[in-house]
C-alpha positions in Angstrom: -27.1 26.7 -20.1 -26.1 24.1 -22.8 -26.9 20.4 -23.1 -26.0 18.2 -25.8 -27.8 15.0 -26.5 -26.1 13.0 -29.7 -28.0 10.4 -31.2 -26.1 8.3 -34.4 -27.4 5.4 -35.9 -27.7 4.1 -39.6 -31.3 4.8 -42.3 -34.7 4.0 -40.7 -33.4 2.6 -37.4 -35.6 4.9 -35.2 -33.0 7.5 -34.4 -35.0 10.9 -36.1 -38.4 9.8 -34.2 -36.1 9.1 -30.9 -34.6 12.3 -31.7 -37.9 14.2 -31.9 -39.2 12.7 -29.2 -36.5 13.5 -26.6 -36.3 17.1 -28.2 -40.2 17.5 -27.3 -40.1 16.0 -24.2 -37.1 18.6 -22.8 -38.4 21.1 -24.5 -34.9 21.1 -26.1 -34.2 22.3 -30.1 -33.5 19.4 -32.3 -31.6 19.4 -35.7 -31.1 16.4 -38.1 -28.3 16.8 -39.2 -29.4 14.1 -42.3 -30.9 16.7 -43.8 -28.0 19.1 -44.1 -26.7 16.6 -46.4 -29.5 15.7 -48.4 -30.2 19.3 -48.6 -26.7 19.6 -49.9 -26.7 16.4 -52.7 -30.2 17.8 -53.6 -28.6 21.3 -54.2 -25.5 20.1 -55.9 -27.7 17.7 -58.3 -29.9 21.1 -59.2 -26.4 23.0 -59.1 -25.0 20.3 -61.9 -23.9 17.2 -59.6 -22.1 15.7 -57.2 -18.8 15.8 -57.9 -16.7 17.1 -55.2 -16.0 21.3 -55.9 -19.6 21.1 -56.6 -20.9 19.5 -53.6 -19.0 21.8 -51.4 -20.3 25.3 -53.5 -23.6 23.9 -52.2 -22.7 23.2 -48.7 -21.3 26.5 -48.5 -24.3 28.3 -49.9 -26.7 26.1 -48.3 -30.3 28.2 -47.0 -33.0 27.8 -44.9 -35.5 27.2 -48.3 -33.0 24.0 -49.1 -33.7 22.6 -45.3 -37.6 22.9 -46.4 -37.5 21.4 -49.5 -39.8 18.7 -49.6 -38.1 16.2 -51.6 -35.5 16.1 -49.1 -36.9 12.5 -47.9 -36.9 10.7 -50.9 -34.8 8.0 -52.0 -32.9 9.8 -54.4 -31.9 12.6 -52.0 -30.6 9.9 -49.4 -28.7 8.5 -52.1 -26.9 11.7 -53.0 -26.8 12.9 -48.9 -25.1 9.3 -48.4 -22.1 10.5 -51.2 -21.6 14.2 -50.8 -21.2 13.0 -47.1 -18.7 11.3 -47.4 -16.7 14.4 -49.0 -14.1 15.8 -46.5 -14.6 19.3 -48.0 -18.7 19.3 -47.6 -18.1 17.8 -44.2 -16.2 20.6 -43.0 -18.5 23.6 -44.4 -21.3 21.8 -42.6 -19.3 21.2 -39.2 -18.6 24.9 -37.6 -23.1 25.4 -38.3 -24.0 22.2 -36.0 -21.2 23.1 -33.5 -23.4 26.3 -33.1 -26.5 24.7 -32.7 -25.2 22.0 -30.6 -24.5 24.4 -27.6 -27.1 26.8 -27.5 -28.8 27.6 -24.5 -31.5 25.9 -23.8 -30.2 22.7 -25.0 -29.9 20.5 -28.2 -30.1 17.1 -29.5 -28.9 16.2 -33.2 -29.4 13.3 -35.0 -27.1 11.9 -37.7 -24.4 9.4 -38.2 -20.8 11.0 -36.8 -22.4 13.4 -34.1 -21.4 11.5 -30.7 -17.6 10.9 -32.8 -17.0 13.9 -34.5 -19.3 16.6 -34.5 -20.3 16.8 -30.6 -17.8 14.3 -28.7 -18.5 16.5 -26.3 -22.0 15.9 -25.8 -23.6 15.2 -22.2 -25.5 12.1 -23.4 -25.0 9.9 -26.9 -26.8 7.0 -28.2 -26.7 5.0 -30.7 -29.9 3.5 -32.4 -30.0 0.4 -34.7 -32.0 -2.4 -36.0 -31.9 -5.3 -38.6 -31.1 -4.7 -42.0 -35.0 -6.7 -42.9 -36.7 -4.5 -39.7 -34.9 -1.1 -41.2 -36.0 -2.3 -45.0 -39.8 -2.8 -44.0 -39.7 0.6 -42.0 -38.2 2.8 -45.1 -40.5 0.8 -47.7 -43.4 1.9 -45.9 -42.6 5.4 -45.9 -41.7 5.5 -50.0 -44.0 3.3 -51.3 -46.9 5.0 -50.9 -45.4 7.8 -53.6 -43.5 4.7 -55.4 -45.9 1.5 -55.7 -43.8 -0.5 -57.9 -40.8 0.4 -55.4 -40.0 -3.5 -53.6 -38.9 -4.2 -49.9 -35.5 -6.3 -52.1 -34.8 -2.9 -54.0 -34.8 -1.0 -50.3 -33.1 -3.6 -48.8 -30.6 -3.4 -51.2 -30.1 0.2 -51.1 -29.9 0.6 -47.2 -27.1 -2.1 -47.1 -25.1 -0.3 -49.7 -25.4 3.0 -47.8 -24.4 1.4 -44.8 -21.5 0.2 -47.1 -20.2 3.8 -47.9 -21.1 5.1 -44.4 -19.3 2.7 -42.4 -16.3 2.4 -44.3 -15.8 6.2 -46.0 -12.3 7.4 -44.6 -14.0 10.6 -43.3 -16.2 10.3 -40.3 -17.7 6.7 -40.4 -20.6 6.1 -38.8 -19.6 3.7 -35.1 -20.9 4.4 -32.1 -18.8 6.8 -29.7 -17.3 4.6 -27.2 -19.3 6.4 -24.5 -22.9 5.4 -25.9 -25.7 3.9 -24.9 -26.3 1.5 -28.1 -29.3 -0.2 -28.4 -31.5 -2.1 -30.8 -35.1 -1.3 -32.1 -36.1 -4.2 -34.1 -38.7 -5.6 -31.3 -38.7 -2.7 -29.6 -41.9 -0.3 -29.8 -41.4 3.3 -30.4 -42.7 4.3 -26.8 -40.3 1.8 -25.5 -37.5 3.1 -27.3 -38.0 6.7 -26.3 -38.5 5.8 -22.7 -35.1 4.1 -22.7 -33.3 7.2 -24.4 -35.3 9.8 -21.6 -34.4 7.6 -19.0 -30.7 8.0 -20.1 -31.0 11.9 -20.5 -32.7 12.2 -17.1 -29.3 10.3 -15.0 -27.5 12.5 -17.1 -29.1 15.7 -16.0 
């Protein structure tokens, strides 16, 4: 039996962890669908770059080894993820692999930015995770500056406003919460808190 749990929100809000968390807790499969993309902008850079018939060659040919790259969460790679995503033709290549995954027995919950609108509108439970644009910079800097030390919380702040920029506003897909979700904010929220609050809302769904 199939049971789809979307979860959207923008960089370093708390939506992969939530994601996880849930997936663990039902014993469910999880996807982030996040790195589809970057796995696609890091395979269209290596491929020549990220123009558009290139982008989708590498969507199309995309493998297991490019989901387990592990590059795949560096800054660069959300950078390119953020513009091939916003490419109708990569979009599409990508879509008819999560619809799979989305209803497979057992049950599924993907993470990414369009999944409650466009991907899986049909999902069972969707949420959508946020947080302030200073909480979300402190998060992300943390994670890269241990491989980056001159990298500054201004120069991630900067870039997590301007992908929120292209996401929100590309013509394909923008990133919006489904008006069926449970949105909520994780700025003064503690991780356990947050993933209560998501279980609790998969659990009246069940």
């Amino acid at each position: 039996m199939s049971f789809t749990i979307a979860i959207d929100g923008p960089a370093a809000a708390g939506k992969g962890t939530i994601a996880r968390a849930v997936a663990a807790h039902f014993g469910f499969a999880h996807l982030d669908t996040g790195l589809l993309y970057r796995a696609t902008g890091a395979r269209a850079l290596a491929l020549g770059g990220l123009e558009p018939t290139v982008a989708e060659r590498a969507a199309r040919t995309l493998t297991d080894a490019d989901l387990a790259r592990d590059d795949l969460r560096t800054g660069d790679a959300g950078q390119a993820a953020s513009v091939v995503a916003a490419m109708p033709a990569v979009r599409k290549a990508l879509l008819d692999w999560q619809h799979a995954f989305a209803r497979r027995d057992g049950g599924a919950v993907l993470d990414g930015r369009d999944i409650g609108t466009v991907v899986c509108p049909e999902a069972e439970v969707k949420l959508f995770v946020t947080a302030s644009d200073e909480e979300r910079a402190r998060r992300r800097h943390a994670e890269l500056v241990v491989a980056r030390p001159d990298l500054t919380l201004e120069q991630v702040l900067s870039d997590l406003r301007e992908r929120d920029r292209r996401d929100e506003s590309r013509d394909t897909a923008p990133m919006k919460p489904a008006p069926d979700a449970l949105v909520f904010d994780t700025t003064l929220m503690s991780i356990d808190a947050a993933v209560a609050q998501a279980i609790a809302r998969v659990q009246a769904a069940r």
